[in-house]
PDB file of N, CA, C and O in Angstrom:
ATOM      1  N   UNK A   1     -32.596 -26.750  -2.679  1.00  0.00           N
ATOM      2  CA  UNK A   1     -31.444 -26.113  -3.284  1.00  0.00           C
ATOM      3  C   UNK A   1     -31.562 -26.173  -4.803  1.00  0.00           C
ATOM      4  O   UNK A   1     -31.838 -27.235  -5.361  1.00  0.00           O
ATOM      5  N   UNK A   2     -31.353 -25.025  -5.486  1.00  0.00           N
ATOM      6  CA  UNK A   2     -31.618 -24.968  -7.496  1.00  0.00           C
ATOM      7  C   UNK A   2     -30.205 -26.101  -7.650  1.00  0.00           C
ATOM      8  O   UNK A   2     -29.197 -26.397  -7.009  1.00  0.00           O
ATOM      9  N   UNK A   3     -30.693 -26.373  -8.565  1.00  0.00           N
ATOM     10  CA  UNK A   3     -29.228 -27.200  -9.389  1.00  0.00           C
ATOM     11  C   UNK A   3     -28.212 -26.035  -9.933  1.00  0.00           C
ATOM     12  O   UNK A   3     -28.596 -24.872 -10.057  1.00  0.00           O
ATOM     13  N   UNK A   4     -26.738 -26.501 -10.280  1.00  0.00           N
ATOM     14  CA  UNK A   4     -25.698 -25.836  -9.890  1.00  0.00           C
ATOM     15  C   UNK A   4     -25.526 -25.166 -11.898  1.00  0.00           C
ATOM     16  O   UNK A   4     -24.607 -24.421 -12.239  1.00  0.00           O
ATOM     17  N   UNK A   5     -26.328 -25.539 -12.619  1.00  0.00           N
ATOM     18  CA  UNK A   5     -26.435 -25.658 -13.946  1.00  0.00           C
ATOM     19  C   UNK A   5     -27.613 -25.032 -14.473  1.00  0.00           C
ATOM     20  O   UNK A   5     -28.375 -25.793 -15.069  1.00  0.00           O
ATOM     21  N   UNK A   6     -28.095 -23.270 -14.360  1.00  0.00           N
ATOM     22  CA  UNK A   6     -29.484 -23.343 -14.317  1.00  0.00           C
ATOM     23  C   UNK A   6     -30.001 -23.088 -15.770  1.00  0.00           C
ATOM     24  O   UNK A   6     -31.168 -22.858 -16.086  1.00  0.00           O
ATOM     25  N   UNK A   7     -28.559 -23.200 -16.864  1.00  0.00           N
ATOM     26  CA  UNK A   7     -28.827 -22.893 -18.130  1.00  0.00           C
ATOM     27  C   UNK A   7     -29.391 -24.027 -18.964  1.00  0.00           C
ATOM     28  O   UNK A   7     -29.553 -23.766 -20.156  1.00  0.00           O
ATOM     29  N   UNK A   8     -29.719 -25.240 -18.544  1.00  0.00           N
ATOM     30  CA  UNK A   8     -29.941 -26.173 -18.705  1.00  0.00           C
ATOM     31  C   UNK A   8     -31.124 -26.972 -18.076  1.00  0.00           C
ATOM     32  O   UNK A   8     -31.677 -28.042 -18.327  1.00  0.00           O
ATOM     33  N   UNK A   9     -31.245 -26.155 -17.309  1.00  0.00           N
ATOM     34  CA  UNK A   9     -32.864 -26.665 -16.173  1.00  0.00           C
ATOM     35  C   UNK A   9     -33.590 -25.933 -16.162  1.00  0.00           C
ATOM     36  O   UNK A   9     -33.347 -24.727 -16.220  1.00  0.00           O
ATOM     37  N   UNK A  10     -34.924 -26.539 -16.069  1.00  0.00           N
ATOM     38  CA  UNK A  10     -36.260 -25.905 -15.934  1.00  0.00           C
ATOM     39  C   UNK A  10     -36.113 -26.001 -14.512  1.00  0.00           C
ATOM     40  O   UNK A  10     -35.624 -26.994 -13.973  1.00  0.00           O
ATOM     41  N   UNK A  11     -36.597 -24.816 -13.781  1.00  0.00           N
ATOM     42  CA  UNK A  11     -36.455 -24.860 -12.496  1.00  0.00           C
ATOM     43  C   UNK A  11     -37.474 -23.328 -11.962  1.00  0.00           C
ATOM     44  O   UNK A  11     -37.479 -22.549 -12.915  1.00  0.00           O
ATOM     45  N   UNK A  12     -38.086 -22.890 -11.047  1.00  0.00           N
ATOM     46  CA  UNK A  12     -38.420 -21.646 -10.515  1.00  0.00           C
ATOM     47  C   UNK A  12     -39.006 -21.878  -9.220  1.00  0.00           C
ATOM     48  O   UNK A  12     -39.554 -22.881  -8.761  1.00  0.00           O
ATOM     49  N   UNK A  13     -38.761 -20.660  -8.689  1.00  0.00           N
ATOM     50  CA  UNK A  13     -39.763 -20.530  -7.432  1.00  0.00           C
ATOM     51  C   UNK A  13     -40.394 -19.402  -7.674  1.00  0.00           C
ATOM     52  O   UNK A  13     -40.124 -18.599  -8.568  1.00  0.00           O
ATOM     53  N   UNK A  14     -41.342 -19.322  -6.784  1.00  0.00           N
ATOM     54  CA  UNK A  14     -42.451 -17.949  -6.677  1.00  0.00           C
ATOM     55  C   UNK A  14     -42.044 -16.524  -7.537  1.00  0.00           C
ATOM     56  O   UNK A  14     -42.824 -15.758  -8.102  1.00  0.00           O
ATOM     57  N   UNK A  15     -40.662 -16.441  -7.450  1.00  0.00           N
ATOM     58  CA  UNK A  15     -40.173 -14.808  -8.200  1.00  0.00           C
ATOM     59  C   UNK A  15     -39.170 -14.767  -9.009  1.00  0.00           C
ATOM     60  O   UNK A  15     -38.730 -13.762  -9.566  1.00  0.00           O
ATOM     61  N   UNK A  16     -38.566 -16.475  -9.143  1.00  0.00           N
ATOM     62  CA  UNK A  16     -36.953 -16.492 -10.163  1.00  0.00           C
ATOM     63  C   UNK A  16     -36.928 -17.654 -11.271  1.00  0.00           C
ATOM     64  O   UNK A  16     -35.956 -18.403 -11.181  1.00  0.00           O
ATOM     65  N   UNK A  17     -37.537 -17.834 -11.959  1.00  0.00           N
ATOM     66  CA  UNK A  17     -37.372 -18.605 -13.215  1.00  0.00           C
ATOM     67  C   UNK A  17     -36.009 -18.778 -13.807  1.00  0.00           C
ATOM     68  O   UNK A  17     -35.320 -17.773 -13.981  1.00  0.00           O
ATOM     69  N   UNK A  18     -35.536 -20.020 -14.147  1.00  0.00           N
ATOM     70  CA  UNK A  18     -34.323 -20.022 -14.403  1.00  0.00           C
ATOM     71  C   UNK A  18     -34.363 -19.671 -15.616  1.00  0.00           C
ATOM     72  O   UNK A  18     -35.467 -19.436 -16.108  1.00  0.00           O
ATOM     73  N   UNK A  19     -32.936 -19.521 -16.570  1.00  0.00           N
ATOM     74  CA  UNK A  19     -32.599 -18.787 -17.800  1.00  0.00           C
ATOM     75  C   UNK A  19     -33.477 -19.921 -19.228  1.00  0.00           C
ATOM     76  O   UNK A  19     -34.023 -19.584 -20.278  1.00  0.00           O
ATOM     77  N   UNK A  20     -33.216 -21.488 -18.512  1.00  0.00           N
ATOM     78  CA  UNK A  20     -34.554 -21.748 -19.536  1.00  0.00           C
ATOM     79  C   UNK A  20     -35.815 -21.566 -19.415  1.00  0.00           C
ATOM     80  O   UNK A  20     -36.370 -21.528 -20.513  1.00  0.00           O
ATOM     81  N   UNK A  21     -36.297 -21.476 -18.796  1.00  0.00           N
ATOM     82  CA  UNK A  21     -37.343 -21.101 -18.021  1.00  0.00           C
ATOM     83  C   UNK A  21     -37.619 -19.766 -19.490  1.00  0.00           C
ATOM     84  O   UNK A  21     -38.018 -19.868 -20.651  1.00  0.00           O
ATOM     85  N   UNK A  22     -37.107 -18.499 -18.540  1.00  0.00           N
ATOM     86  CA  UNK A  22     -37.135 -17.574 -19.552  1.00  0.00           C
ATOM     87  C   UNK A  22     -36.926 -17.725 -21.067  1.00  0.00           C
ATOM     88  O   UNK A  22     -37.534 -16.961 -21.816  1.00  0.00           O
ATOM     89  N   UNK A  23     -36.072 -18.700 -21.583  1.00  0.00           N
ATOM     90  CA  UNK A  23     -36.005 -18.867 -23.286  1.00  0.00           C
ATOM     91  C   UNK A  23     -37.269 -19.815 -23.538  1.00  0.00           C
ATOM     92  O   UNK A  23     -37.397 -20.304 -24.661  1.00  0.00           O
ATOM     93  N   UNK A  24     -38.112 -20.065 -22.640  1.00  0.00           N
ATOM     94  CA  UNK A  24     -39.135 -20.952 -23.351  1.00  0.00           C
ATOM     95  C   UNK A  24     -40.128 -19.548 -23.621  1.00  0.00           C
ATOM     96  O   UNK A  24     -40.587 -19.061 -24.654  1.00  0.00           O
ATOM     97  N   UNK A  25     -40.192 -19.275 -22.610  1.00  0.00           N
ATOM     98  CA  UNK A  25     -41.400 -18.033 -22.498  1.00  0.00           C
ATOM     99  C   UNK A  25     -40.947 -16.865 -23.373  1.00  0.00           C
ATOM    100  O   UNK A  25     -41.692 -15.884 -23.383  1.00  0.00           O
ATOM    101  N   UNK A  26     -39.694 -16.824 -24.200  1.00  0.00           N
ATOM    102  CA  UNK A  26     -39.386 -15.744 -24.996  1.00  0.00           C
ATOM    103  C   UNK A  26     -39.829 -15.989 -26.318  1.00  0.00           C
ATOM    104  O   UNK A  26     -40.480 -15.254 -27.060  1.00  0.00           O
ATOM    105  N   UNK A  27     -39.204 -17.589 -26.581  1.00  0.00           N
ATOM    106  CA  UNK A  27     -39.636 -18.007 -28.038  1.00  0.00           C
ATOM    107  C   UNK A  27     -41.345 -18.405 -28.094  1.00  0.00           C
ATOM    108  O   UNK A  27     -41.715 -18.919 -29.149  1.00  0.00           O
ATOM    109  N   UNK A  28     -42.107 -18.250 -27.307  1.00  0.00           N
ATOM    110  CA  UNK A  28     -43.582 -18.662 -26.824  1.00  0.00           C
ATOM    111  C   UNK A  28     -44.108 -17.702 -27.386  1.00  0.00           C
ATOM    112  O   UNK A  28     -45.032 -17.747 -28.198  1.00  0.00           O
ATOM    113  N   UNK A  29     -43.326 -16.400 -26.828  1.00  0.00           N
ATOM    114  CA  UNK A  29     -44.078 -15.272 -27.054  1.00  0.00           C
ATOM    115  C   UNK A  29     -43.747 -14.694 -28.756  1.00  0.00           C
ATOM    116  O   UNK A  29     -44.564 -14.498 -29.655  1.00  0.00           O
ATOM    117  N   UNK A  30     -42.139 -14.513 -28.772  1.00  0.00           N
ATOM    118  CA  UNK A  30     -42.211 -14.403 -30.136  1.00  0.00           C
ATOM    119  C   UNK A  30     -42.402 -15.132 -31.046  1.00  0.00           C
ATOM    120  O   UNK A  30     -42.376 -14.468 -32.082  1.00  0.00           O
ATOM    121  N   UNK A  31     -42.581 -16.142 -31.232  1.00  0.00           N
ATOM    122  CA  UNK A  31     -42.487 -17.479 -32.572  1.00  0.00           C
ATOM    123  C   UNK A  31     -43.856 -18.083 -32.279  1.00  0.00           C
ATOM    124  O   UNK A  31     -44.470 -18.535 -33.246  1.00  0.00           O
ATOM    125  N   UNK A  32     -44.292 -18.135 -31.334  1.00  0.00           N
ATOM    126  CA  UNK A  32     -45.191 -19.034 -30.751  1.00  0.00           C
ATOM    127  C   UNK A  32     -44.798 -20.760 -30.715  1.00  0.00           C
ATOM    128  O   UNK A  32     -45.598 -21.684 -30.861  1.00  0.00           O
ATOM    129  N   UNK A  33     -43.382 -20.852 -30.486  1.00  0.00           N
ATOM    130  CA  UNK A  33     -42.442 -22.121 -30.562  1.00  0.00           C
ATOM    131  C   UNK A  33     -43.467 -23.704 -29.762  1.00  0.00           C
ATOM    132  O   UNK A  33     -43.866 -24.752 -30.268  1.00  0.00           O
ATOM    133  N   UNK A  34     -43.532 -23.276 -28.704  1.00  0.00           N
ATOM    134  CA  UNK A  34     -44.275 -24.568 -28.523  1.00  0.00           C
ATOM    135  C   UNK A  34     -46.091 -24.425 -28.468  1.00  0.00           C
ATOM    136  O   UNK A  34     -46.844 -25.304 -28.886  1.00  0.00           O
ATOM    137  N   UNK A  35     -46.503 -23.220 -27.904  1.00  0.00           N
ATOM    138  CA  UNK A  35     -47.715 -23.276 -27.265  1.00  0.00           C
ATOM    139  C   UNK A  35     -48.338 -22.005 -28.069  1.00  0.00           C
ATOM    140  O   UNK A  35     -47.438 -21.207 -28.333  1.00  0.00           O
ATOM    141  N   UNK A  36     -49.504 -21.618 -28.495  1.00  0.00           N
ATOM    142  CA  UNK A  36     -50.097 -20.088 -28.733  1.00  0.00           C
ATOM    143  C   UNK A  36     -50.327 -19.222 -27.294  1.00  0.00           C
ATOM    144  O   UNK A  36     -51.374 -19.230 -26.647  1.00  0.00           O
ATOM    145  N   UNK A  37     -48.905 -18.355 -26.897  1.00  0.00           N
ATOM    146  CA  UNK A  37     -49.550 -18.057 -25.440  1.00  0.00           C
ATOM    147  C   UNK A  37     -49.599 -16.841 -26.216  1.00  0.00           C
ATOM    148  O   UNK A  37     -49.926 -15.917 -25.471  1.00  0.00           O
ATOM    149  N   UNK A  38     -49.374 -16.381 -27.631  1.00  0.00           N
ATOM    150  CA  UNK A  38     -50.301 -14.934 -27.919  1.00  0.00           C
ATOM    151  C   UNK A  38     -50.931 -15.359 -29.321  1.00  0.00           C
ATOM    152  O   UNK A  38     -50.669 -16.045 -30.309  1.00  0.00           O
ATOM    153  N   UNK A  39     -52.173 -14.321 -28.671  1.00  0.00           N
ATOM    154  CA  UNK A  39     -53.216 -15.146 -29.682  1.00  0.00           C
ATOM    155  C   UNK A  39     -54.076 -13.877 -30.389  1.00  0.00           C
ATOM    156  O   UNK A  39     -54.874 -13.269 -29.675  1.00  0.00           O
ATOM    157  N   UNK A  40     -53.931 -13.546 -31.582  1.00  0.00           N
ATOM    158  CA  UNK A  40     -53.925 -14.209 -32.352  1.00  0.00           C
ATOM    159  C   UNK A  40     -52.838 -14.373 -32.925  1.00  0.00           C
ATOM    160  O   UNK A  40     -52.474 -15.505 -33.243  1.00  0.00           O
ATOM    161  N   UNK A  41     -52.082 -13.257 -33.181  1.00  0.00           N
ATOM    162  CA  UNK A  41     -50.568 -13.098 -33.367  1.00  0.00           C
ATOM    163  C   UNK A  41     -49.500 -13.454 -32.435  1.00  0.00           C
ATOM    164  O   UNK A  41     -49.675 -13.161 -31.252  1.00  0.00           O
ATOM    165  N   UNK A  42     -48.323 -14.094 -32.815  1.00  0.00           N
ATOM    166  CA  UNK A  42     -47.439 -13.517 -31.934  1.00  0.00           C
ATOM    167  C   UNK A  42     -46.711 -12.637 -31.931  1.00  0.00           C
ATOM    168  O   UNK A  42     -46.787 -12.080 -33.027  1.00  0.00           O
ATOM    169  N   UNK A  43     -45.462 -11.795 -30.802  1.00  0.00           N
ATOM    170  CA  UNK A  43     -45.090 -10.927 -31.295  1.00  0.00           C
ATOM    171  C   UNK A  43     -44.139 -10.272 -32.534  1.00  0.00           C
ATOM    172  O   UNK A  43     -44.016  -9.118 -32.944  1.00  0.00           O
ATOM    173  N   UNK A  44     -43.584 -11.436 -32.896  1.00  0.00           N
ATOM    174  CA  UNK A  44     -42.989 -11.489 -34.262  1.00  0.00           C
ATOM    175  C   UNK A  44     -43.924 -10.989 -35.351  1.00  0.00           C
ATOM    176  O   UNK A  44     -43.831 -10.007 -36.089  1.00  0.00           O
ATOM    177  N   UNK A  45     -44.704 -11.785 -35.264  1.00  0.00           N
ATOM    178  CA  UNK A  45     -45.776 -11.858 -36.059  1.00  0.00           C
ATOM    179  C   UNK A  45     -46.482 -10.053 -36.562  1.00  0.00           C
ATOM    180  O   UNK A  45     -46.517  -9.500 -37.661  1.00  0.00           O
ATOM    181  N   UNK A  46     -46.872  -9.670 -35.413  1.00  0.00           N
ATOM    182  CA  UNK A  46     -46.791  -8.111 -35.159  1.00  0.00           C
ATOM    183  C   UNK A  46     -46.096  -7.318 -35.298  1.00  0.00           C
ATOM    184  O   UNK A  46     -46.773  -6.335 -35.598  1.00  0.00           O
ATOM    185  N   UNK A  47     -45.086  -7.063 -35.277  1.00  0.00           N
ATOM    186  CA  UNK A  47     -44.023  -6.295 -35.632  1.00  0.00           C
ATOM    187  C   UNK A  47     -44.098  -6.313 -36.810  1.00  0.00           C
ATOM    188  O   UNK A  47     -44.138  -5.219 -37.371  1.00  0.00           O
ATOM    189  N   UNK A  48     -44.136  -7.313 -37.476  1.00  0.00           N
ATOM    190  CA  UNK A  48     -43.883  -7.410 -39.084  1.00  0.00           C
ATOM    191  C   UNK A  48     -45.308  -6.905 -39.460  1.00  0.00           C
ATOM    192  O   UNK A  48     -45.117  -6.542 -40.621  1.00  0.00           O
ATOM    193  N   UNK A  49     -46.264  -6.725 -39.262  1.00  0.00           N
ATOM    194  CA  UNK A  49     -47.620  -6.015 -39.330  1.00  0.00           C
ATOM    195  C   UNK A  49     -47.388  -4.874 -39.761  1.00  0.00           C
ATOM    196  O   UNK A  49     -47.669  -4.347 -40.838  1.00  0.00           O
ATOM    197  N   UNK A  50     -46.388  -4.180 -38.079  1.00  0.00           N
ATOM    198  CA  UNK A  50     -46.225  -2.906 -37.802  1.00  0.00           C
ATOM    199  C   UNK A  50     -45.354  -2.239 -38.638  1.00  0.00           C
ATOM    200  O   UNK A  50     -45.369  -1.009 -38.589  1.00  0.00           O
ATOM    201  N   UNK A  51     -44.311  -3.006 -39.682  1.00  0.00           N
ATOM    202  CA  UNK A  51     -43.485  -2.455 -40.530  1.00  0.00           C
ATOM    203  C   UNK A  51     -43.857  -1.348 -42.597  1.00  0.00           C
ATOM    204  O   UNK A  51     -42.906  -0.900 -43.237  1.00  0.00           O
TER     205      UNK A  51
END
């Protein structure tokens, strides 16, 4: 059973990532906040390229 709090938990199965879940993998992608999961840029990073 997910916990009753999913804005606050890391949690997923096979097809539903919870809402942190998704804000890790948003700021990942744009900021590159914890990890380089885009490389070489991130997408922040790009956009401002593209301007």
């Amino acid at each position: 059973m997910a916990c009753s709090d999913v804005s606050n938990n890391v949690w997923w199965n096979e097809f539903h990532p919870t809402d942190a879940v998704n804000q890790i993998l948003a700021e990942n992608m744009w900021f590159g906040e914890y990890t380089k999961m885009c490389y070489p840029v991130n997408l922040h990073e790009m956009v401002k390229l593209k301007q």
